[in-house]
Every structure is written in C-alpha cells, then in structure tokens.
C-alpha positions in Angstrom: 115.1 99.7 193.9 112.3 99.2 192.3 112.2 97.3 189.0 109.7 95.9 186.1 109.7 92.4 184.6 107.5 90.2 182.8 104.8 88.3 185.1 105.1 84.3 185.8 102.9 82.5 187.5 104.8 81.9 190.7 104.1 85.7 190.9 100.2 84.3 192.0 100.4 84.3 195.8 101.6 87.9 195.3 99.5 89.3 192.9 96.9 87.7 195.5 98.2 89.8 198.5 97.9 93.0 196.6 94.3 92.1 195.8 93.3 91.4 198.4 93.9 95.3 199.5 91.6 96.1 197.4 88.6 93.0 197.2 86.8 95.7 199.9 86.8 98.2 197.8 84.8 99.6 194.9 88.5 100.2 193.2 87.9 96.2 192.0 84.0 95.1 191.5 85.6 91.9 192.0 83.6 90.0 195.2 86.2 87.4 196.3 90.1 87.0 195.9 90.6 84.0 193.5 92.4 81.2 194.5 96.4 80.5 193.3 95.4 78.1 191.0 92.7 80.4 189.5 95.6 83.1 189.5 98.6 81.4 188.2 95.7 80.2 185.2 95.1 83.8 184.6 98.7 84.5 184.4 99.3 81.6 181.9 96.0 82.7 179.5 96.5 86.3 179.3 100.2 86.4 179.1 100.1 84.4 176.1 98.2 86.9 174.0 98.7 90.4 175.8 101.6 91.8 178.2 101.5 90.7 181.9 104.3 92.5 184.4 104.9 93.2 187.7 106.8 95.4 189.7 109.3 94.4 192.7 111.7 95.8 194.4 114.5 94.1 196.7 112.1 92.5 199.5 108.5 91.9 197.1 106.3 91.8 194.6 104.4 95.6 194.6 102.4 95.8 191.5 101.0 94.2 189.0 99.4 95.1 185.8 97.4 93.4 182.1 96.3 93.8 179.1 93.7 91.7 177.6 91.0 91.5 174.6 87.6 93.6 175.7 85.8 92.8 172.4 85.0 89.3 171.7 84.2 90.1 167.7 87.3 89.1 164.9 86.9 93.2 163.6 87.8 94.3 166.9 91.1 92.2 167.6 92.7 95.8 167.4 92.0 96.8 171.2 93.0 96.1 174.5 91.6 96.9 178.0 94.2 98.0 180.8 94.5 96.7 184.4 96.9 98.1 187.1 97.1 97.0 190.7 99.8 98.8 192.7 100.2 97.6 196.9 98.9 100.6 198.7 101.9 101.5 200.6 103.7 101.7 196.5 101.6 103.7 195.9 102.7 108.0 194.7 105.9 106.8 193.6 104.5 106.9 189.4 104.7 103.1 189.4 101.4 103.1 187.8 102.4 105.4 185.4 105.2 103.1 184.6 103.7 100.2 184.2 100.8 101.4 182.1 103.2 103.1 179.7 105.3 99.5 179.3 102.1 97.6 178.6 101.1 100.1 175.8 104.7 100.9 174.2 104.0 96.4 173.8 100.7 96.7 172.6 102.0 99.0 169.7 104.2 96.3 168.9 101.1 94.0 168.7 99.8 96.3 165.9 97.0 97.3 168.7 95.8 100.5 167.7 93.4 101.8 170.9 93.4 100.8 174.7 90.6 101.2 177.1 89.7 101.6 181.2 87.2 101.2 183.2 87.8 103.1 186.5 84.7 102.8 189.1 83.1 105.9 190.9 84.9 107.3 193.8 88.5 106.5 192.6 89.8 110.0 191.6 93.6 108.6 191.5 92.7 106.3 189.1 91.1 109.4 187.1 94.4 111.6 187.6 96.2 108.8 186.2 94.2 108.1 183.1 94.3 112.1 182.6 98.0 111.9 183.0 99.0 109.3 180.5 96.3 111.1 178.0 93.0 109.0 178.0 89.7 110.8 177.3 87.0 110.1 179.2 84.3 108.8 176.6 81.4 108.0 178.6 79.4 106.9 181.6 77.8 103.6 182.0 75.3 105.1 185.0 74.9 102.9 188.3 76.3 99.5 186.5 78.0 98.0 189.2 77.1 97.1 192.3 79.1 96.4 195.2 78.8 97.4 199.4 75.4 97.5 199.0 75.9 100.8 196.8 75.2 101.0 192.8 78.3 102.6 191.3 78.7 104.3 188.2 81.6 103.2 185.8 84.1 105.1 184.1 85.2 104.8 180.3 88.8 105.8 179.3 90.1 105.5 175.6 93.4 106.2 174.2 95.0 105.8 170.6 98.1 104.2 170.7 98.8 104.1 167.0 100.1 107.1 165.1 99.3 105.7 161.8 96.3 106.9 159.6 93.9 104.4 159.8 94.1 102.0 156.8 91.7 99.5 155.0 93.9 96.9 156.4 95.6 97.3 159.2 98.4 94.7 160.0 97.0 91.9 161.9 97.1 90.9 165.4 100.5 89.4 166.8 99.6 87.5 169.9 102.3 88.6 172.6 104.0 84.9 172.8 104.9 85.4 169.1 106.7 89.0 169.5 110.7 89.8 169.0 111.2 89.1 173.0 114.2 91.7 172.1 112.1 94.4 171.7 109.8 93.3 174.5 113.1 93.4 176.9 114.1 96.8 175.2 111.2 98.7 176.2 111.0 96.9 180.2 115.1 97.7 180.0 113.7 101.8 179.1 111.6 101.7 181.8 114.0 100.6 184.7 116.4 102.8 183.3 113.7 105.6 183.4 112.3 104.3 186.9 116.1 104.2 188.5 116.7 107.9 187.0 113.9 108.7 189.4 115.2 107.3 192.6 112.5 104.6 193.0 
C-alpha cells in the first residue's frame, strides 16, 4: 500500500532513480541527474523552509514531490512553486494528485497564499493534472527552453490557496521547520487515510 511521509535525505539515491526516468525527457529541462550529495543537499535546504515528501509503498520509494520559493524579492515570500516526480510505472494511480494536495494543504499553514507550475510543452498529463486540482493556466513563456535539440515552450499554472480577502498585512512567512509538526502529520495522516480508501 502505498503511503506518504515527509522526505529525508537517505531518500537521495531514490529520488535519483525516478529522475533519472525522466533526465531524457522534456518533462524535466534538467540536463544531467545530480549526484547524491547534490540530492541529499537539496533535501536538507528545501525541506527546511517548504514541504518535501515522498511516496513508498512496501518494496520503494515511487514519488517524490517540493515546494520551494520562486521569487527572490522580501514582498513576494507569499508564494511557492510546485514540483512532482512520480516513477512511471506509479503512474494513473492519482499519486500526483495526492501529493500535490498535501504540499498545498502545508503551504496554507505557512500563511502561503498562491502556488505556481511550470509544465513544459508536450506533457498533456501534467496539464490534466494542474486542470484537475484547479490551476489556471496564466500564460506562455514562447520557445524558453531548450532541450533535444528542440526549443520548447513553457507552461504557467497559478492557484490561490488562501480563502482569506487579501489584507494590508498578511501574516508572515513561517518557514516549514518552525510549523506545529502536529498539524503537518495530521494532514499526511488525511492523506493515507484518503489514499488507502482508494485501494492504492
């Protein structure tokens, strides 16, 4: 059965192999797989901030998924960008959906109020997925990456995550490593329950 849980970094090797499914592919604009020190860095950096999980089931690792800052600028601590990674043959059993759900149900704990996607040209899952967990697609950024010898175009998803009004002052960041851990196990403990309800 296939469960979620919070990344650690002796999750690298295996966050590796499922990247490496993809390093071919335009799905990633990524040129090489990283090495496990590189990966288990990533792990350590991001997870301190934003939510980093994976999903396993009894034999291995089979997904992985981020969030982490896309704006570099103090007034726009308030958003995220999303990353999912699921191994191929996972993939159609809605662990993506899962996963992407958990790291935004955390993010509203973090006060963040909107989440964002890039999904490359040619990857019409990704699109049905975005679509199905109610981004909009806001724009186009026209033959920006380039990868295969191809120019691709890339994607740009938004969602609101906040139902609050916006405010002069919105309550500030909380990086994830200062978060009720409660509440963080609450919502992964929803999702299994959710995920087992399903039969995966």
């Amino acid at each position: 059965m296939t469960h979620i849980r919070l990344a650690v970094v002796q999750d690298a090797p295996a966050l590796l192999e499922i990247m490496k499914q993809y390093i071919e592919t335009p799905i990633t604009l990524e040129y090489e797989v990283p090495s496990v020190a590189d990966k288990e860095t990533q792990i350590l950096a991001f997870s301190h901030d934003y939510p980093f999980i994976v999903t396993e089931d009894e034999r291995e690792v089979t997904g992985y998924a981020f969030a982490h800052r896309n704006f570099e600028q103090p007034g726009l601590s308030w958003n995220a960008e999303l990353r999912a990674f699921i191994r191929l043959k996972q993939r159609g059993h809605h662990y993506g959906t899962a996963v992407m759900n958990v790291l935004m149900d955390i993010l509203r704990l973090q006060n963040i109020r909107n989440v964002y996607s890039n999904v490359t040209e040619g990857n019409p899952r990704s699109e049905r997925l975005h679509s199905k967990l109610g981004f909009t697609k806001v724009g186009v950024l026209h033959k920006t990456g380039y990868k295969n010898g191809r120019w691709l175009d890339l994607q740009l998803f938004e969602k609101r995550i906040c139902d609050e009004q916006y405010q002069e002052s919105p309550a500030p960041f909380i990086p994830f490593s200062q978060l009720d851990r409660a509440k963080v196990d609450e919502i992964i403990a929803k999702a299994n329950r959710e995920l087992a309800a399903g039969g995966n």
